[in-house]
N, C-alpha and C positions, 0 to 999 in steps of 0.2 A: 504493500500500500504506500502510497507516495506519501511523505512528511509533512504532517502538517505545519500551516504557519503561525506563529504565534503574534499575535494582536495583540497592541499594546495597554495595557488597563488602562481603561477613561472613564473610566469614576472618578469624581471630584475628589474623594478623599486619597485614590490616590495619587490626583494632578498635587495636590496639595501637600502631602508627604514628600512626593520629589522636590516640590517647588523649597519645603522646607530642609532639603537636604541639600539645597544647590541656590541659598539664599542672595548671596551677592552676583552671579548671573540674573538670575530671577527679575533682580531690583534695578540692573543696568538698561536690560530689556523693558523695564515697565515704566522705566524713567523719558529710555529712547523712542516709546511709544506715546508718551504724555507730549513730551516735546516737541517730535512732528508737529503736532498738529499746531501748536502753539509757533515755533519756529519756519516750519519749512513748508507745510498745505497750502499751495499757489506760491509762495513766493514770488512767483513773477507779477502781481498785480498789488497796486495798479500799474498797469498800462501806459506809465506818465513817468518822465522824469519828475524826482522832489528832492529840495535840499543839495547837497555837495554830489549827487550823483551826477547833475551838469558836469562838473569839472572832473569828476573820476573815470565818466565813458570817455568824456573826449582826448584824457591821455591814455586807457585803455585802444584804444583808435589807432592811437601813436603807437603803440606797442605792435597792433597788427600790421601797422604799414612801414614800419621802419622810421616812423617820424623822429627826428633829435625834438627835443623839451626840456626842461627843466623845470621841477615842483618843489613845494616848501616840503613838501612829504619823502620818506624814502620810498626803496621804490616796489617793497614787496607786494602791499595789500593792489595796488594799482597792477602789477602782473597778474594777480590771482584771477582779477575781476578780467583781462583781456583774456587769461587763460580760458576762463570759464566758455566766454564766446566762440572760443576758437574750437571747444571740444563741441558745444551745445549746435554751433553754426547756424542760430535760429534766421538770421539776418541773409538776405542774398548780398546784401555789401556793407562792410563797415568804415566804410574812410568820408561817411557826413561829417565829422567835428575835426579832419585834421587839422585844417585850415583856420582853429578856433584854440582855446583854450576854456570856453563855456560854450557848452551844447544846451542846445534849444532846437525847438520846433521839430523833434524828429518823424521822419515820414510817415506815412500810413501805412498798421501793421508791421512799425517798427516792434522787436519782442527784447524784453529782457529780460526771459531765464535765461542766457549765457551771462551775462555782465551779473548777476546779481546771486550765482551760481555757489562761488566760494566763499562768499560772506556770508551767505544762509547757512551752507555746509557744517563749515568754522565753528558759527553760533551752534549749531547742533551740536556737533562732538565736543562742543565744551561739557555739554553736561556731564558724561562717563566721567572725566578727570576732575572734575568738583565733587561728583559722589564718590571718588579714589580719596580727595582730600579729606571729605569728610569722614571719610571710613578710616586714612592715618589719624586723625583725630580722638574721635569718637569711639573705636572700635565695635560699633555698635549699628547694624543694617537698616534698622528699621528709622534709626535718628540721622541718619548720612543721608538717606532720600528723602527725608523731609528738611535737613537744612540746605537740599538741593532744590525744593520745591521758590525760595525767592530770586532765585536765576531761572526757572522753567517758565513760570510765571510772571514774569516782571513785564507791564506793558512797556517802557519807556527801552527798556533792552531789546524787546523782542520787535518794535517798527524801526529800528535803528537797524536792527542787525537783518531782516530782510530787505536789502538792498545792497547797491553796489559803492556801497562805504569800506572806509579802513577799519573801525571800530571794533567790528566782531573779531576780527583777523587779533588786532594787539589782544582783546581780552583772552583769547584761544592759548596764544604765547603767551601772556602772562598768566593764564593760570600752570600752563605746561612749567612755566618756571620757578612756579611755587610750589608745585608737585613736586618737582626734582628737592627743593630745598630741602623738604620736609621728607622725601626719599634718602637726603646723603643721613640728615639725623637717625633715617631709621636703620641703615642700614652700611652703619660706621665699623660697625667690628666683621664686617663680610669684607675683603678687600673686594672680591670682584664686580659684587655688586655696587660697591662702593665707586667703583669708578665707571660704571655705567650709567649711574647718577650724575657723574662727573661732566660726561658727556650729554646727558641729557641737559643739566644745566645750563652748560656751555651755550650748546644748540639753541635748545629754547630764547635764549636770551641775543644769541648773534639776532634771530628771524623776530626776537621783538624789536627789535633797537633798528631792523628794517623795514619795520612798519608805523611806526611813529615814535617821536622823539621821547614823547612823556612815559613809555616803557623804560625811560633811562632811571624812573624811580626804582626798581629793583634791584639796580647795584648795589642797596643798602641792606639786601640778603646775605652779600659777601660778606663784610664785617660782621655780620651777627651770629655765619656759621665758625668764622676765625675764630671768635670770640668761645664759640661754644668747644671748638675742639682743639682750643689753647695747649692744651698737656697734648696734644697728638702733632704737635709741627711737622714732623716728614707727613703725616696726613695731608694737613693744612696743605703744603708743596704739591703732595699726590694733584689735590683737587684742584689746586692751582693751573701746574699743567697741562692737565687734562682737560679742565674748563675752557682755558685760553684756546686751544687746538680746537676744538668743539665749537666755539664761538668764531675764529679765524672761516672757518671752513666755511656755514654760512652766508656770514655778515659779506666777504669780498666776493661768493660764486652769486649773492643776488644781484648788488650793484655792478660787477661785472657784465652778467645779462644784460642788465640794462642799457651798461654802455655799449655793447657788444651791437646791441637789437635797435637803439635808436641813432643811428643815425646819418640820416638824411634830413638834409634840412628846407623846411618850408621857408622862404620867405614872408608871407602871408603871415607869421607869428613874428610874437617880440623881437624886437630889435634883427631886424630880417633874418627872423628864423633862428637867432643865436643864445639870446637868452642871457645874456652878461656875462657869456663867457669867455674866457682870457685869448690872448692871441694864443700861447700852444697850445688849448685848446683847438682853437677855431683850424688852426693849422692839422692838429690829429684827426680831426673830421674829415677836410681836404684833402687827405694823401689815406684816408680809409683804414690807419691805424687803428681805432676803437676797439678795436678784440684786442688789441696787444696788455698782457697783462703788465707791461712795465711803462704802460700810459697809463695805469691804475691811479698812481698816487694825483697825480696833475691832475683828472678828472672826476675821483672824488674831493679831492680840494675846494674845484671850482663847483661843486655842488652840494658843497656842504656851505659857501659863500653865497649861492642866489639865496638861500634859507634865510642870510640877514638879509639881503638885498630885500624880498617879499619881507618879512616881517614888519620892514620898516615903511611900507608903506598900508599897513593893517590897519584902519581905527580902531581909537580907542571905545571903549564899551560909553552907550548916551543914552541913558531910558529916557528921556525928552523927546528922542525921534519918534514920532508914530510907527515905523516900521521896525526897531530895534528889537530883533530877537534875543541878542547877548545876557547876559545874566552876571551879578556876581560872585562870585566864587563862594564867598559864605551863606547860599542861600541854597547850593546845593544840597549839601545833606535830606532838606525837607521839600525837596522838587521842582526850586523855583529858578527860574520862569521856564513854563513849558511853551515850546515853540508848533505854529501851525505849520508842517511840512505843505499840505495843500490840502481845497476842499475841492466840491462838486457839490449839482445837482439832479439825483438819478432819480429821472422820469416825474418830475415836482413829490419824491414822499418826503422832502426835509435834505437835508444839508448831509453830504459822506465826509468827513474828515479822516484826517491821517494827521496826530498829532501827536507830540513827544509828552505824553504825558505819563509820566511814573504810576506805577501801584501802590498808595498811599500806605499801603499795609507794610511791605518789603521794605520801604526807604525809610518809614519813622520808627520802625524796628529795628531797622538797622542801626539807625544814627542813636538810637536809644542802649544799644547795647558798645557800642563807641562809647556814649558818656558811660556809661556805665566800669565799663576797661577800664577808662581815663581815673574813674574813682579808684577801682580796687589797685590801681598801680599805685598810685599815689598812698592808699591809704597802707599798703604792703610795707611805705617806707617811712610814715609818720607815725601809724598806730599802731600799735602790738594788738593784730587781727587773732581771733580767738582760734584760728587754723587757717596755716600759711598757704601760699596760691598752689595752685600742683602744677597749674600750666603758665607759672610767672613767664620763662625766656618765648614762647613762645605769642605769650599777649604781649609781651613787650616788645618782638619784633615786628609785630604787625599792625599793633597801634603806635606808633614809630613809624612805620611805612604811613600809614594814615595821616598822622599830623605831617609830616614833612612833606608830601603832597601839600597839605596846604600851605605850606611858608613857600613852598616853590612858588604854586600859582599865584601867590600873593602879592608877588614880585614882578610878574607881567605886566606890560603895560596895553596890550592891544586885546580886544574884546574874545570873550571866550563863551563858549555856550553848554548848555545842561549834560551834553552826553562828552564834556572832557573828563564828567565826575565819573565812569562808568570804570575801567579798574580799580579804582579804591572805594566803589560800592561793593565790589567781587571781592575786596578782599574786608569792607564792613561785614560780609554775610562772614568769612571766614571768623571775624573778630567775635562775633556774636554767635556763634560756635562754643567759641573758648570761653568768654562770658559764662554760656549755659552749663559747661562744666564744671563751671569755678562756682557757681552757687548751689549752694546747699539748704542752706533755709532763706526766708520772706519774714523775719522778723521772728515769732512761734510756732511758723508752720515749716515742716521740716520738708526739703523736696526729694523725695525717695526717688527712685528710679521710676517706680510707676508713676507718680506723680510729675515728673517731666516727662514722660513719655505721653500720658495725656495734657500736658501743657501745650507739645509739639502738634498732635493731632490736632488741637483746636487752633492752633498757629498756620498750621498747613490749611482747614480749610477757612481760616478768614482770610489769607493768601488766595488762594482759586476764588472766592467770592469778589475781592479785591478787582483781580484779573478781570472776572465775568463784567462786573459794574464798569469799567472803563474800555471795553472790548470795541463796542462800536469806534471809539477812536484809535485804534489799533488797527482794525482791517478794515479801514473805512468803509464802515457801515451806516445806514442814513439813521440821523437822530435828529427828533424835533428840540428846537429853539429851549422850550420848558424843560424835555431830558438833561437837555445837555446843561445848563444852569444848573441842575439837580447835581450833574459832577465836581461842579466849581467851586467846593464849600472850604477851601483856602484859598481868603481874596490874593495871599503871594502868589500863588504859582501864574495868575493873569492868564486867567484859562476862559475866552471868550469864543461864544459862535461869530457868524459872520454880520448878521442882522445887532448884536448884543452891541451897548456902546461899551468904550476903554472906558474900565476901574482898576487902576492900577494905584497900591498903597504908597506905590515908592517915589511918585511923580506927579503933582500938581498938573494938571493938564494944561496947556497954554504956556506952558515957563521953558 
């Protein structure tokens, strides 16, 4: 008789046994599943260029035709985004914005799932290595996916990151770089893994540092791991070298690409097609040097030089202008001001927005568990605390990374807007992590394990409530005039429909 097959038992109790034998896949998978739909379902719509995606296709453009450019930006998230095109090839032609440096009016049937490809992606696969963070932390499955639910959920991260911005790309590398940090600590007395960590650091941090400049707040993981593995010097060296190789390798194969792939040059752009750059520049472009890796140094010089050149022609931030999106830097934490990327009106039911507006839940929990940091550090060094921190070096490196973020921005003179705050919100959710660990009781109430773990449950679903209440302006969905005032109940964030007049607290109107 022939063998029979055996089927595999689908009975719930026992999908549920396996699931409980095989917990952290299980949770990766049901995170990856949450998040789709939150991050990536359509991503290509809308339909519209909104925001810096004008000026991100049209050097994406550059990149497929060979155009020379030069950006304030380096040059990796802007590959990703031409990459995308070039795999996706929704378009019969991309060379409408060579000729520009701000695209507009693009044609009928113009598509952007290619352009908007790798920044969606990015955002996705962040979440697995924020539940790895969570889970070095925490040690615990069920608290690692729910302190992964204020990045799954966050509306202000998730319309930022479907599209063809830089944003998702550094947050991606910076958490890959925090992971590694928090990898070398775990795993210092393994050498081999130790130095795969090493590498990973390295890496991570070359592919941030080329995708935007404010990834350069993380070099201050390096002193903080020096510091921790003080008695291990030939260690400290081990990671040293290793890091630096790791990071070399990176940071000059991106900017090389770039020099390699752009250039030809348009007339029709800046300074006929040059861009302020030097004569041997101008000269290695003429005789078709640009691959040469030992035109390396001369040509990222001159591009790391247009970066002041552009800066200095930024303004400065003006809430008196009517149209001023900018914000101050200390009004981030609590989401303000959120900016209207664009609206419409589909088929007269109300007004579709797509607007940078935060989950009021995720950001004032966050910044709530900042101050909160900010007390127990301080109070670790003034008060004899009735039982000392368990996770002091680690809240202190990372509220440290926090605040010094802000003394950096603080320090800029040209306008900056709500989503510069988006790495040091990913690493608030991480702060307020360690927070949740380090407290033990609320005064006489003791918080046992149970009793955080439903603290978390009802955290996680005023999170998704959060989400769902501001969704309409997340996937521009049509919301009446009334609804949408019903979301605005912090007059800061200056959160107006179209029809609504300016109330804004911080500006006298007319002055």
């Amino acid at each position: 008789m022939p063998e029979r097959v055996r089927l595999p038992d689908m009975r719930i109790s026992s999908i549920i046994n396996r699931c409980k034998e095989h917990p952290v896949p299980v949770a990766v998978v049901f995170l990856l599943i949450l998040s789709y739909f939150t991050y990536v379902h359509a991503y290509w719509q809308p339909n519209a260029l909104f925001w810096d995606e004008n000026y991100h296709i049209a050097s994406a453009q550059k990149y497929l035709n060979g155009t020379f450019f030069m950006e304030p930006h380096p040059p990796l998230g802007k590959l990703l985004i031409a990459a995308g095109e070039q795999l996706i090839d929704a378009n019969a032609s991309d060379d409408q914005f060579i000729g520009t440096d701000y695209a507009k009016d693009p044609p009928e049937g113009f598509s952007f799932a290619g352009y908007r490809l790798f920044p969606t992606l990015l955002a996705w696969l962040t979440v697995p290595f924020l539940f790895w963070i969570f889970l070095l932390l925490t040690r615990t499955v069920l608290w690692s996916v729910l302190f992964t639910f204020p990045y799954v959920f966050d509306n202000a991260l998730i319309v930022h990151s479907r599209s063809a911005m830089l944003d998702s790309t550094l947050v991606f590398c910076g958490v890959l770089t925090v992971l590694a940090f928090l990898l070398l600590r775990e795993w210092k007395d393994d050498p081999r893994k130790f130095s795969r960590a090493s590498v990973l650091f390295g890496a991570a941090f070359g592919l941030l540092l080329t995708t935007k400049a404010f990834g350069l707040l993380l070099i201050l993981l390096i002193p903080f791991l020096a510091w921790e593995l003080h008695a291990r010097p030939r260690q400290v060296l081990r990671f040293g070298w290793i890091a630096a190789i790791a990071f070399l390798v990176p940071f000059v194969t991106v900017w090389q690409i770039h020099f390699a792939i752009a250039d030809t040059v348009n007339p029709a752009l800046p300074d006929q097609g040059y861009y302020q750059a030097s004569p041997w520049y101008k000269e290695l472009i003429q005789r078709d040097k640009t691959s040469s890796i030992f035109a390396f140094p001369v040509m990222l010089r001159d591009s790391m030089n247009f970066v002041g050149h552009y800066q200095r022609g930024v303004p400065r931030l003006n809430l008196a202008k009517s149209d001023e999106n900018g914000s101050p830097w200390f009004l981030w934490p609590v989401g303000a001001r959120t900016i209207n990327y664009r609206w419409h009106t589909p088929d007269g039911r109300g007004y579709g927005y797509l607007y940078l507006q935060s989950n009021p839940v995720v950001w004032l929990v966050t910044f709530a568990g900042v101050l909160i940091a900010i007390a127990l550090l301080l109070a670790s060094v003034l008060l004899p605390l009735r039982e000392p921190l368990r996770h002091r070096t680690l809240l202190l490196t990372f509220t440290t990374l926090y605040v010094c973020f802000f003394i950096a921005v603080s320090r800029i003179d040209r306008v900056l807007y709500l989503y510069h705050y988006f790495l040091p919100l990913v690493l608030g959710f991480i702060i307020l992590a360690l927070v949740f660990l380090e407290l033990r009781h609320i005064g006489k109430w003791e918080l046992s394990e149970h009793r955080k773990t439903n603290v978390l449950l009802a955290l996680g679903v005023l999170i998704f409530l959060g989400f769902q209440f501001y969704r309409p302006l997340t996937y521009n969905e049509p919301i009446s005039d009334r609804a949408f005032e019903r979301r605005a109940f912090l007059r800061i964030w200056e959160l107006k429909c179209v029809r609504c007049a300016p109330d804004s607290p911080l500006v006298i109107q007319g002055t």
